[in-house]
N, C-alpha and C positions, 0 to 999 in steps of 0.2 A: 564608703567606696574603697576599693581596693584597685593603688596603682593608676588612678584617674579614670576608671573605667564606669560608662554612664550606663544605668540600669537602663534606658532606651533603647542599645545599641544591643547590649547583651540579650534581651528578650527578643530582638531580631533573628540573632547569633543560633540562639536554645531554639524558637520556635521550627525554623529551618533543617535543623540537627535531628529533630524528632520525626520532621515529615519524609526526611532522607529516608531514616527507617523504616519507619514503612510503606513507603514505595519501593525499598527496595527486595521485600520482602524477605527478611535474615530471619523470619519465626521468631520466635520467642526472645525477650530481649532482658529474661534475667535469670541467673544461676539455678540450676536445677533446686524447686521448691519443693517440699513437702505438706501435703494439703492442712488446714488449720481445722481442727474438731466443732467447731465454734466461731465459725468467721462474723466478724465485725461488719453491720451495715454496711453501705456502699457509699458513700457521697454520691460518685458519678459511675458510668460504667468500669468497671476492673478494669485495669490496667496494669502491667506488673510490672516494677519497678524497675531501674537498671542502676546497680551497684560494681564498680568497679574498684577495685579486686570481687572477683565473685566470692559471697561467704561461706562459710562453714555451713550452714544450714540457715535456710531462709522460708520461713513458712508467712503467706500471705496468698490472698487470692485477687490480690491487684486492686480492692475498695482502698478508698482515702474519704478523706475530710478537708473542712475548708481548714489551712493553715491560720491559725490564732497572729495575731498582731503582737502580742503583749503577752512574754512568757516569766516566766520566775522559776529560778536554779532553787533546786533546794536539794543542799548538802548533805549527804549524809554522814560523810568526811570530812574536816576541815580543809577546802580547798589551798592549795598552794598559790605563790604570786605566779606561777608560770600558768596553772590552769585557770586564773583568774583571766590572765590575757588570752587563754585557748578561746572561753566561753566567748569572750568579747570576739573576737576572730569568728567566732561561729556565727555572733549575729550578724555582723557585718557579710560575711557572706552567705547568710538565709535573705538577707533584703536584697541582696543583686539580684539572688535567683530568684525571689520570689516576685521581684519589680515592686516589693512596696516597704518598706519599714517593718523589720521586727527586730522589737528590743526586748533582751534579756538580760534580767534584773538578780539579784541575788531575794532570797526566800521576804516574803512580807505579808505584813497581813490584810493586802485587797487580793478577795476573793475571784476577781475578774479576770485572774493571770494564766496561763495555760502551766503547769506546772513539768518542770523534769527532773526527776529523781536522781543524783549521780553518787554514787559508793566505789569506792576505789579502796587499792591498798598502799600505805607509800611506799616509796624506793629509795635507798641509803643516797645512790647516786643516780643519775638520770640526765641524760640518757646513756646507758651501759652495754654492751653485749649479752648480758644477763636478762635488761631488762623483760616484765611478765607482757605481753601484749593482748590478752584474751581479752574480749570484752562480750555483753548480750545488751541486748537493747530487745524491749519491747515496748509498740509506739501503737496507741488507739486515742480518742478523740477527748479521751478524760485526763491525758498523759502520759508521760514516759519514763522509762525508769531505763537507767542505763549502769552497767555493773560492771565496774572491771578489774583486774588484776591488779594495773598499776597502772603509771599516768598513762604511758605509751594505748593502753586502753581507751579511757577516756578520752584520748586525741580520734584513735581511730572511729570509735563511736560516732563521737560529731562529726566525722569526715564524712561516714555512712548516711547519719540525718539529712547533712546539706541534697544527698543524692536520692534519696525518698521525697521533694519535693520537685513538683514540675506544675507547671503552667497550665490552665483551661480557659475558657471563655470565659468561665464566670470567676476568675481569679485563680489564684497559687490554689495547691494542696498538698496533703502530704499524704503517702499511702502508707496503710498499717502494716505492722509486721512485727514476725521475731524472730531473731539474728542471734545466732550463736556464731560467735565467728574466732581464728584463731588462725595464726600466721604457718604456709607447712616450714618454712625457710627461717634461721633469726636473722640472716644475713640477708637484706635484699636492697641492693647498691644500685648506684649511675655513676660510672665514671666519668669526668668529664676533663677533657684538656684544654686545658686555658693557658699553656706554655705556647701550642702551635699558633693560634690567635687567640689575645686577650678579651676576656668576658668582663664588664664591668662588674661592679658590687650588686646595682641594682637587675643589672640580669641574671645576678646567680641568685640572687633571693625569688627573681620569681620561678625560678628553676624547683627552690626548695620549696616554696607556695606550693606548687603543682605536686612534688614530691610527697608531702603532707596528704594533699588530696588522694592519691591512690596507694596510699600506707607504705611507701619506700622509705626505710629508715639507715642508708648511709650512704654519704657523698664522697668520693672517692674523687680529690682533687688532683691533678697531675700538673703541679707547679712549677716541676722545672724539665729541660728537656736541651737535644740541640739546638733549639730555633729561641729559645727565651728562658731565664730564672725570673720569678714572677713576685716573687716575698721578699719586702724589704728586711736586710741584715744588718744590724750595725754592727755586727764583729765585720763583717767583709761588706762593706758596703761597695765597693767594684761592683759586685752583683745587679744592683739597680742603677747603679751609674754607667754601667758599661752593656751588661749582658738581660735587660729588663728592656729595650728600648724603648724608653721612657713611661712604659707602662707594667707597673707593677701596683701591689697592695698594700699598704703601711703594716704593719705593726697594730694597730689600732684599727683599723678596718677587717683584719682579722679574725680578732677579737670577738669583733662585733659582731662578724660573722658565724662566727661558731657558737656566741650565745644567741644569733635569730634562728639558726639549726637547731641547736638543742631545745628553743620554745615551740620547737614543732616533730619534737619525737624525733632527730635527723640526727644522727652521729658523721662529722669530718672527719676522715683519714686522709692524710698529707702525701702525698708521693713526692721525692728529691731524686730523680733515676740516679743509679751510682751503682757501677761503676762505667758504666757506657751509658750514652745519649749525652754525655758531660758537654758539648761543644761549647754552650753558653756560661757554663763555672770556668771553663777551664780560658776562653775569650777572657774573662775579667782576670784568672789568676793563671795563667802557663806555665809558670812552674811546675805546678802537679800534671801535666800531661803527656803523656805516654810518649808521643811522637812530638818532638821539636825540629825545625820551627813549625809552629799550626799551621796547615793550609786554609788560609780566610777569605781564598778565591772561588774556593768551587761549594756549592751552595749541596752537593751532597755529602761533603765533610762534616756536616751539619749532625748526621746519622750516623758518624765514624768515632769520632773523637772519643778517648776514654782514657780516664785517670790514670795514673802510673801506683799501680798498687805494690812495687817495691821499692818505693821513697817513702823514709819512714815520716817524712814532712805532710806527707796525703793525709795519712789518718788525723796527724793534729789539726789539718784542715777540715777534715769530713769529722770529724769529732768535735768539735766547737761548731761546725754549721749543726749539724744534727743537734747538739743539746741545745743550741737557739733556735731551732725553729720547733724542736719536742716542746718547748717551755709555751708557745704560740697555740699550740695544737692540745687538750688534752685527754684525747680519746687515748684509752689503750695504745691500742694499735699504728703502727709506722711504716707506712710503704716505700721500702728500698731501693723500688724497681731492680735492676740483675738483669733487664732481657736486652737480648741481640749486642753482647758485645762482641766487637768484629776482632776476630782473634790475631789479624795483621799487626794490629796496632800493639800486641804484646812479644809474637814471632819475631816479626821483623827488624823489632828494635833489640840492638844487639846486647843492650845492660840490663832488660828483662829477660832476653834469652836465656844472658849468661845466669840470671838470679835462679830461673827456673830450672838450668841444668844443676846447681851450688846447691838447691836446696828439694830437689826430688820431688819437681812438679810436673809429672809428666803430659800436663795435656793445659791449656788454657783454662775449662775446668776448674782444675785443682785447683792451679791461682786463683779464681775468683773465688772459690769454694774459701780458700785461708782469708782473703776480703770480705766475706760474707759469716764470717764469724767472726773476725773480729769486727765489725760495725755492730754485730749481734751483740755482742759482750760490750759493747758501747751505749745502746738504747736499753737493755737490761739494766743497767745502773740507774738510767731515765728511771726505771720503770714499764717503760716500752716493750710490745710484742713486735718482733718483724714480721712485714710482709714482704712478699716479692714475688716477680713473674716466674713461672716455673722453669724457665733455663735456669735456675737456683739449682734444681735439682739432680743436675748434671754429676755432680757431685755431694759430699755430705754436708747436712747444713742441722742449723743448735736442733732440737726439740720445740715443739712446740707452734714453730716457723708455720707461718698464716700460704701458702702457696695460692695463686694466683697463675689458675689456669687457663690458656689463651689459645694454646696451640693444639688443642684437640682431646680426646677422650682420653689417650691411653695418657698423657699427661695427669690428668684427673685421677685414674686408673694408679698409674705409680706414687702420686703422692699417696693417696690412702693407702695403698699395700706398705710406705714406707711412717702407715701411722700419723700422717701431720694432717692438719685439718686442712680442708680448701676452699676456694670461693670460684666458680665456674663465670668465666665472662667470654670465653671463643667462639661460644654460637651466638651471642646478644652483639656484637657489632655493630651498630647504629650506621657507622661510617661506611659498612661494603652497603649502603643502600638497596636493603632488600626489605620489601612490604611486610607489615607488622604482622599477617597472618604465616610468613617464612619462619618468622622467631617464634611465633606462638604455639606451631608445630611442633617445637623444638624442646624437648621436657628437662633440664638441670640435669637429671640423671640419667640421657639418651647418650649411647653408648655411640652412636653410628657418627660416624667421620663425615663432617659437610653436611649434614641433615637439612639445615637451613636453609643453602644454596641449591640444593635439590629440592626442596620445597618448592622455591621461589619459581625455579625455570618451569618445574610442572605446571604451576599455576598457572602464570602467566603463556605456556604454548597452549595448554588446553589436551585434550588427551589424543588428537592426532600429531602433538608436536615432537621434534626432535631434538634432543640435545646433546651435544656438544661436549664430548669424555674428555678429560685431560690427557695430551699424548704426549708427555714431556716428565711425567712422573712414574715409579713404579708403585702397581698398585698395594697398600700398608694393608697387614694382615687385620680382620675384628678384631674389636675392643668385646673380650665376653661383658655378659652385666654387671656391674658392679655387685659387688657379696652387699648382705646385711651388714657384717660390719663395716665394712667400707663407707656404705652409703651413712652410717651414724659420721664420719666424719667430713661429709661436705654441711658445710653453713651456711651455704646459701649460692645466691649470683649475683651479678652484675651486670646491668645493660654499658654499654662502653661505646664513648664516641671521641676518636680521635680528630682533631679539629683543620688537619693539614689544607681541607678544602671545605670550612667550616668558619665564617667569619661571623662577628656579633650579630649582624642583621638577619644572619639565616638561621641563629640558634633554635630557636623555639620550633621550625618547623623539622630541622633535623628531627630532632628530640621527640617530639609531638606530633602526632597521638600515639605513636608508634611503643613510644617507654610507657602508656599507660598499657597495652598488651601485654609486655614483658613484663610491668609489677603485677600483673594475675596469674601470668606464669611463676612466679617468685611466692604471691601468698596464698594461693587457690589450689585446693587438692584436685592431682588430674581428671579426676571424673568431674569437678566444678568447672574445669577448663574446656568452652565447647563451641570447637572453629567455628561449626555454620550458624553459630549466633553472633560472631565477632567482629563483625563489622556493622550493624547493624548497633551495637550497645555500644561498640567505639566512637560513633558518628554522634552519639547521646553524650559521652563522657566528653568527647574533644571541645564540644561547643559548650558542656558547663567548666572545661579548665577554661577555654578560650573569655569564658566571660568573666571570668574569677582573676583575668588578671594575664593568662600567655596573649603571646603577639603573634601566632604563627602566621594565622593570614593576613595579619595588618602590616607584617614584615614583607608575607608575600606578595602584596596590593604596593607597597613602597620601591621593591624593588622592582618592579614589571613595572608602574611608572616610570622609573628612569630610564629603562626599557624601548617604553613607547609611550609618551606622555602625552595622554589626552585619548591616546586611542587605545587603551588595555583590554576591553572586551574579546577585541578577535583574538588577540594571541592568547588569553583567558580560556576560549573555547577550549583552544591545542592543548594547553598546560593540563586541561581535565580531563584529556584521554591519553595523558603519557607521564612515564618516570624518566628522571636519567639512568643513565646505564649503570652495571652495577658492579664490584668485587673489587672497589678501584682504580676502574677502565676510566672512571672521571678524573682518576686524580695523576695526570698528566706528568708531573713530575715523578711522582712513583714509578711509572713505564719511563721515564725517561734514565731513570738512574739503573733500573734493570736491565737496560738494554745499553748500558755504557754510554749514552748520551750527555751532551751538556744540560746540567738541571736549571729549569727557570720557574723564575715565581709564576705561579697559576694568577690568571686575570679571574675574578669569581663573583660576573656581571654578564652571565649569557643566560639563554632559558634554563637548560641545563641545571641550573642552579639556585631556578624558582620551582622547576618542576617537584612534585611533589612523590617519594617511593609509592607513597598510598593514594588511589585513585580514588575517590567514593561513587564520583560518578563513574567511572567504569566498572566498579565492581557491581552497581548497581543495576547497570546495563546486563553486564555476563549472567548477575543472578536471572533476572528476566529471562533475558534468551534462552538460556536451561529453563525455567520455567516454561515459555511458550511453546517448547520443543517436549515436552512432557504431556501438553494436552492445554496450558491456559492459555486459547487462542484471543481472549479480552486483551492480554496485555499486548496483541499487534499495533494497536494504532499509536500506546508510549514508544515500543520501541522503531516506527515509522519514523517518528517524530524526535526522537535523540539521534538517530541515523542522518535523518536529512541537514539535521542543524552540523553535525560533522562535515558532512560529504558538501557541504557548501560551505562550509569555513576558509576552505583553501584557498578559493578563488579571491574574499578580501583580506587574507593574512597573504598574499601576494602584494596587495596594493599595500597595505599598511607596511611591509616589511620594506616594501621601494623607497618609504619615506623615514623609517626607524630600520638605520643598518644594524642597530643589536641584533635583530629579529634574524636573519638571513643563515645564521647558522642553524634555525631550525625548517628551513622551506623543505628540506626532503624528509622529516617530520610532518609537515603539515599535508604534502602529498602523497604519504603513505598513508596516513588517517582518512584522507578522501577517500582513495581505494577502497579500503577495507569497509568503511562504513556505504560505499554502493555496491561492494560486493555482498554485504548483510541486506541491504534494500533490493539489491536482484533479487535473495536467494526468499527475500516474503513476496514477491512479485511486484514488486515496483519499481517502475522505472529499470525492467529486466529489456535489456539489449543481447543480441546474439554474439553469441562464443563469454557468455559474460561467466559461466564455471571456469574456464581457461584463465581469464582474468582472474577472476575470485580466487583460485590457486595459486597465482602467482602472488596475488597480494599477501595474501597469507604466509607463503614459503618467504619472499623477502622480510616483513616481519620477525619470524620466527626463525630464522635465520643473524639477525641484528640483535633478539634477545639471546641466543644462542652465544654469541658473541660474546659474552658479558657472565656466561651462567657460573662460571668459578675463575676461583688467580689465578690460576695454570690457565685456563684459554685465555685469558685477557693478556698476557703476556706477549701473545702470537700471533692474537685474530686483530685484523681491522676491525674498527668499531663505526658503526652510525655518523654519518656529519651529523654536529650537533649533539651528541651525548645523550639524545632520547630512543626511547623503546617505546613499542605500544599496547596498551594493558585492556583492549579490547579486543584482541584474539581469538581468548577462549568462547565470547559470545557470538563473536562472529562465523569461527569456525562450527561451534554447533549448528548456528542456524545454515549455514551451508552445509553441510553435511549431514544434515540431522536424521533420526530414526524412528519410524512410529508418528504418532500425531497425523501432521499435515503433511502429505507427501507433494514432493516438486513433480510439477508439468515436467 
């Protein structure tokens, strides 16, 4: 078992996940195949697998076999003790999915055992930037033989296997196949903030579990920040005594952590932001801060604070933190963070003024630019590569310097014309809460500014909708495409979720399933990457993480209990045909400090914050309706019937909400979903009353109007937003079938 989780409950989970699928009809549910010359019997009817990351080349025609009980490894390599506990990892989760026991044994001589081949090459160190990650698997009823580069192979392969077995009435099976498979990215990250709110140990392992599963090979921790330092110090221990509020990491927990990463192919990079976001160093040590005395009253000084990088007492500080926590960490790589220092705090103060007029620093800049090489010429002695967010590059920074791009293309765009390599995370966001199909849109080397959040809003209006331009910006000229050479120098991306409105109980669904779309975006050549199958193979992958060990809906079942406890089904209905809103518009403190307000801690116990960016039921719905609207008039009576269970939800998430006052911030949520879902039941003739298009438009234009609201940071800035922080992600099916073309035409 893995993480307590009962093979029961899991074949619940997968069974459910599979039939989403195809009901919902998303076509095909695995990476473009190439037919096999020679296909393998069938066990049962073809069926074709669904492997996420999609691979390099997958040839099968969807036949399997009954999965073997009883398998035996046989090495062609002398296995290592880390791939010793890979295999063991493997069985244990081939018996979750499979709902029955399978154990794999190292080579023997009872003939009874299903055999599998593994040949690898080793690797000096591992897990590296370097490291080879190609693997092939070819898997029929006699055996398998898996082949790989190097370990980081081998991991992936088993990752693959576990997802070639799925469930039938007559038991597990596994379907054949061969997989050439090979990462396009070396670099393919998650960042994750555990400074804004603390994640325990045990949730960040099963972070990296999950991670493992769909071949993401680096974690990109952001330990310290204004709001919290996260790693115990014992040169500065003030750190966890003071500015850790009492939840930090040992030393030892660490440790631990970065060798359970490395047993599963993950490389740690450490984030320490410097020289701004300091609020929480500079809390335990003042000295070094720019502005004396600290303001420790207003909760958006939190995002101000930053070191005084003309005391030469700083660097001995940030030079002894940096060599002990390098020594904790021993990936290459070191992230410095550099972004959004607020240049007040170096202007205004008159003995950096005067340093910067003394020594020919003409812009903030400079300064940091002379701070960012010397900390550079500080982890260089480590050993250390720097990373940092690309306001680094504001000015000159060492060679070699890892760039961390956030803030759009032409970012990207200059580091490579300035030669340094980078790692794209601005369109992967996590936190502007935009649905997994926004990002999947969205390709690493997509030149176009906002790609994402223009994704999302089209999506979501549907193609009579409007949306909402930013009118408070001037519009930035094209990013041309990147050259060839350019594009040799990005290594990869990063999904990235900052945590300011992200607490431990809601991680996993943050995260999930939506980071499994972004790692196919990361490993999968774009022609492998193929939207109108991706939800549909998402809805497969979510429910075998979910059974391997995530919490997302058991986190979201916990919280909507506290909710309304005892009665979660009605407000359950609403949660399935909405998001919250999006680009931030939720994160209330953020607009607060924007707009010069007093900032206060977010309460993060409303629907809002169960709701889920990714709808499956509605997506499921929309697919429909465009189908029905195209000519399959069978599928009227499902969507009659998902219609009417909406359009009457309203009336008991009234009564349930009179009795649970959590609930009340989403009643004009719930009776916008009324609407819209009797405006879809007019428009197939049921339950059609007069003036009911008047209606129907209305409902629709309110809607889309509320997702309008929300479709980029510049409108959310401006626009009111929704009571309750939801939108509604059945629009697009609604509006078709009101408006639709061909087919059935309306009376």
């Amino acid at each position: 078992m893995i993480k307590g989780f009962s093979i029961r409950r899991g074949l619940r989970v997968l069974a459910a996940g599979c039939a989403l699928a195809v009901l919902a009809g998303f076509g095909t549910c695995s990476a473009p195949a190439k037919a096999d010359t020679t296909p393998p019997a069938a066990f049962n009817a073809p069926q074709p697998p669904v492997i996420m990351p999609a691979p390099s080349t997958l040839q099968t025609d969807g036949s399997a076999f009954a999965l073997p009980a009883r398998w035996q490894v046989i090495w062609q390599s002398p296995p290592t003790p880390l791939l010793t506990r890979a295999v063991q990892r493997f069985a244990n989760r081939m018996s979750i999915v499979a709902g029955q026991t399978v154990s794999v044994e190292n080579a023997g001589k009872d003939k009874n055992t299903f055999p599998i081949h593994i040949q690898y090459a080793r690797e000096a160190t591992f897990p590296a930037p370097t490291m080879r990650e190609d693997y092939t698997l070819d898997v029929g009823p006699d055996g398998i033989t898996l082949t790989a580069q190097g370990p980081a192979g081998v991991l992936h392969g088993l990752a693959s296997l576990v997802q070639l077995v799925r469930r039938e009435a007559t038991g597990p099976v596994m379907a054949q196949a061969h997989i050439q498979d090979s990462p396009r990215f070396t670099w393919r990250g998650l960042m994750l903030d555990v400074s804004r709110h603390f994640m325990s140990i045990p949730t960040v392992e099963r972070q990296i579990d999950a991670m493992e599963m769909v071949k993401l090979n680096v974690l990109h921790l952001h330990l310290s920040d204004g709001a919290a330092f996260r790693v115990e110090s014992r040169h500065y221990p003030r750190l966890q005594k003071i500015s850790s509020h009492g939840q930090y990491y040992t030393q030892a927990e660490i440790r631990n952590l970065v060798r359970y990463a490395a047993d599963r192919g993950i490389r740690i990079v450490p984030e320490f932001d410097t020289p701004g976001h300091s609020f929480a160093m500079l809390l335990a040590y003042p000295q070094y801060a720019s502005v004396l005395p600290m303001n420790t009253t207003d909760r958006a000084e939190i995002n101000r604070a930053a070191l005084d990088p003309t005391n030469p007492a700083t660097y001995t500080f940030v030079r002894g933190l940096y060599a002990e926590m390098s020594a904790l960490f021993p990936d290459p790589v070191f992230h410095i963070g550099g972004d959004e220092v607020v240049a007040k705090q170096w202007t205004l103060t008159p003995r950096i003024a005067h340093y910067m007029q003394a020594h020919h620093f003409a812009t903030p800049a400079d300064l940091q630019a002379s701070f960012t090489n010397r900390v550079a010429q500080m982890l260089k002695a480590d050993g250390k590569t720097v990373m940092g967010w690309d306001e680094i590059l504001a000015a000159s920074v060492p060679p070699h310097t890892i760039i961390e791009s956030w803030r759009g293309p032409a970012n990207t765009a200059k580091a490579a014309e300035a030669g340094l390599p980078v790692v794209v995370s601005g369109p992967y966001y996590l936190d502007r809460l935009l649905p997994a199909s926004a990002y999947y849109e969205t390709d690493p080397l997509d030149t176009r500014k906002d790609a994402a959040e223009a994704q999302a809003a089209a999506q979501t209006t549907g193609p009579g909708g409007t949306i909402a331009t930013p009118t408070d910006t001037k519009p930035e000229a094209p990013v041309p495409p990147l050259t060839e050479q350019q594009k040799t120098l990005i290594l990869g991306a990063e999904g990235a979720l900052w945590t300011e409105v992200v607490d431990e109980d809601m991680l996993d669904a943050r995260l999930w399933p939506r980071m499994a779309a972004v790692a196919e975006r990361f490993w999968s050549t774009p022609q492998n990457c193929v939207p109108q199958t991706l939800y549909g193979r998402l809805a497969v992958t979510r429910d075998k993480l979910d059974l391997l060990g995530l919490k997302s809906r058991e986190d979201a079942d916990t919280l909507l209990d506290r909710l309304a406890a005892g009665e979660t089904q009605v407000p359950r209905v609403l949660l399935s045909a909405v998001s919250p809103i999006r680009n931030y518009a939720h994160n209330h403190e953020f607009l607060q400090i924007r707009h010069k307000q007093t900032a206060t801690e977010q309460d993060l116990n409303t629907p809002a914050d169960i709701a889920s960016p990714d709808s499956f039921e509605a997506e499921k719905f929309n697919a429909a309706a465009v189908a029905f609207v195209n000519g399959k008039v069978e599928l009227r009576p499902e969507l009659e019937r998902q219609l009417t269970i909406w359009a009457a939800n309203d009336a008991a998430f009234n009564q349930v909400a009179a009795r649970h006052a959590a609930l009340t911030p989403a009643l004009g949520a719930s009776a916008q979903l009324a609407a819209l879902a009797r405006a879809g039941l007019a428009a197939l003739g049921t339950e059609r009353t007069p003036g009911w298009r008047e209606q129907a438009r209305k409902a629709l234009e309110s809607a889309r109007k509320d997702i309008a609201a929300s479709s980029s940071i510049h409108v959310v800035t401006n626009t009111p937003q929704p009571a309750g922080d939801l939108i509604q992600r059945i629009v697009p099916g609604v509006e078709a079938l009101v408006t639709r073309e061909g087919g059935l035409t309306l009376p």
